[in-house]
N, C-alpha and C positions, 0 to 999 in steps of 0.2 A: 177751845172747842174740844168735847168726847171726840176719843177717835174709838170707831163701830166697827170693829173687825167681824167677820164671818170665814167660818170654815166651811168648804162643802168637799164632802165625802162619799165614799161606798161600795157595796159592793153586791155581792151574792148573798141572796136569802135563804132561808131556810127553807122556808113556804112564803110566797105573795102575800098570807093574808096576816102575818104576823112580823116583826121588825127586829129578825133575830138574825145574823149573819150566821153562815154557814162556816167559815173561816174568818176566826177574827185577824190574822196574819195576814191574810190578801185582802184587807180594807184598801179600798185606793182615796188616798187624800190627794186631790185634784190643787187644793192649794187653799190660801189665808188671802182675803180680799178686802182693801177698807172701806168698803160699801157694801149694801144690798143689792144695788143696780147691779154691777160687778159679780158680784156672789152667781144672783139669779140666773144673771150669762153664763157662767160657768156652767152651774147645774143643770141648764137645761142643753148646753152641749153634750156635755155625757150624758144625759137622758134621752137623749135622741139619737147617740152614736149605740146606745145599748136596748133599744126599745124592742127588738126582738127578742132579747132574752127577758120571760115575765120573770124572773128569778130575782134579777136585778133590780138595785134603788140606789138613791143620791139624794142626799139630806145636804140644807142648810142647817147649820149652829150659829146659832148667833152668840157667840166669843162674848161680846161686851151684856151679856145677861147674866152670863157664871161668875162674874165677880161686881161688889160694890166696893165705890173707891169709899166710900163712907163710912164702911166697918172694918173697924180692927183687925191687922192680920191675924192668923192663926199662930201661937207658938213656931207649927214645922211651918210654916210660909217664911217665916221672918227668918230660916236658919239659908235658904236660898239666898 
């Protein structure tokens, strides 16, 4: 079975209406989860522990979409 990792992350905005951090150094990564169910929990605890400040946001990535086990590494992947 794929295992479906998920990141969720975040922080300060630049402005609300755009998805630019104000400080890329104070990103808070919350943590790597192997689920969605999991993931979505997380995210919405920090989005509710910060819902006061409009500033603020919290992304899910879904980890298992940025890479295909199907294609050929990259030359610099293979040197990891």
């Amino acid at each position: 079975m794929t295992q479906r990792l998920h990141l969720v992350f975040g922080g300060e905005l630049v402005t609300p209406s755009e998805n630019t951090f104000k400080n890329v150094d104070d990103i808070h990564i919350v943590g790597i989860y192997p689920d969605y169910a999991s993931a979505y929990d997380a995210w919405k605890s920090e989005a509710h522990r910060t819902v006061d400040n409009a500033h603020m946001r919290y992304y899910i990535a879904h980890l298992h979409r940025l890479r295909d086990e199907e294609t050929a590494a990259s030359s610099t992947e293979e040197l990891g």
